[in-house]
C-alpha positions as CSV (number, residue, x, y, z in Angstrom):
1,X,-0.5,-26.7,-13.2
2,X,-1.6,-23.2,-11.7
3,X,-2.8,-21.2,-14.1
4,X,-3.4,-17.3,-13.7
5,X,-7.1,-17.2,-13.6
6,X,-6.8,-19.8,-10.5
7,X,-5.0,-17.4,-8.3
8,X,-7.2,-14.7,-6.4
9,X,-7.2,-11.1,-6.9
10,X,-4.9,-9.4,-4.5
11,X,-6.2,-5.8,-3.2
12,X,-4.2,-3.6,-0.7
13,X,-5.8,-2.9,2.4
14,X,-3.3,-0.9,4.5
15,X,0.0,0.2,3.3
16,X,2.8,2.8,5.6
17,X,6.2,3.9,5.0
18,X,6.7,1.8,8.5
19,X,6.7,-1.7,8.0
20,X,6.0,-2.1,11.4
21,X,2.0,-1.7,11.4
22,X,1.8,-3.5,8.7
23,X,3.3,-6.5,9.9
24,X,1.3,-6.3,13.4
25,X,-1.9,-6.0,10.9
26,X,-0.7,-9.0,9.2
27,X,-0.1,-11.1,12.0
28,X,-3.6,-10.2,13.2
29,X,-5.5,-10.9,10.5
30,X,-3.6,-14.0,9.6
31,X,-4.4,-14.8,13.4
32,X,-8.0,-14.5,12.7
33,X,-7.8,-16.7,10.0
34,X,-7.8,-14.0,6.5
35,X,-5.6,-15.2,4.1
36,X,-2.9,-12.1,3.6
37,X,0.6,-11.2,1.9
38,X,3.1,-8.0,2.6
39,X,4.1,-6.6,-0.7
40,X,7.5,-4.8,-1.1
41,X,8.5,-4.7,2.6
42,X,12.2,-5.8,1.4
43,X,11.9,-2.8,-0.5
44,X,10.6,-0.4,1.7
45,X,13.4,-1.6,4.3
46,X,16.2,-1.0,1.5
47,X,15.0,2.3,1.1
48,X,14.5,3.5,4.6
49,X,11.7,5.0,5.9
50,X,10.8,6.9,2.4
51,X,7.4,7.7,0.9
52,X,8.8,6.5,-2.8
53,X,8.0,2.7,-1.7
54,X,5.4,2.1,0.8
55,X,5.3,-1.6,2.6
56,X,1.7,-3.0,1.8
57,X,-0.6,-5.6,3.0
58,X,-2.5,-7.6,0.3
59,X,-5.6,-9.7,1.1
60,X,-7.9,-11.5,-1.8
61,X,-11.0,-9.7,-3.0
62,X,-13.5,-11.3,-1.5
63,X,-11.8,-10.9,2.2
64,X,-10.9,-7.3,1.4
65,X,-14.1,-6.2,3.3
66,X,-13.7,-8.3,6.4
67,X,-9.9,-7.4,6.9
68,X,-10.5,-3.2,6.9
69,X,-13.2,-4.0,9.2
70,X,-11.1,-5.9,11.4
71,X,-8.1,-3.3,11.2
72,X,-10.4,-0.6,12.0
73,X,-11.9,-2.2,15.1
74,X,-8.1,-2.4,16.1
75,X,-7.1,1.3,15.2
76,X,-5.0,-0.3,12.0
77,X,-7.0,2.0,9.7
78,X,-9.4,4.3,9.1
């Protein structure tokens, strides 16, 4: 059995009122091999384009680093 403490800290590295980017960063970085997950996207969509729920990407800790580096290098982030 999972318990909570086994799971790894999600942190968000890029979120946008346009799911879009976010998904292209997610297949990218998933590409490269860093484990990632797109929070609230079915929200976002239900919502429309609207700054009250923002689609966001999620990576673990540890890997938080590496992925911003990565986007950035690709003009995902800042």
């Amino acid at each position: 059995m999972e318990h909570e403490t086994d799971r790894p800290e999600l942190v968000e590295v890029l979120s946008s009122i346009d799911p879009t980017p976010v998904q292209i960063a997610r297949d990218l970085l998933a590409g490269a091999g860093v484990e990632c997950f797109v929070f609230d996207s079915d929200s976002s969509r239900l919502l429309g384009t609207t700054p009250a729920v923002c689609t966001r990407l999620m990576v673990p800790r540890e890997l938080a680093d590496d992925a911003r580096q990565r986007l950035k290098e690709l003009g995902l982030a800042e």
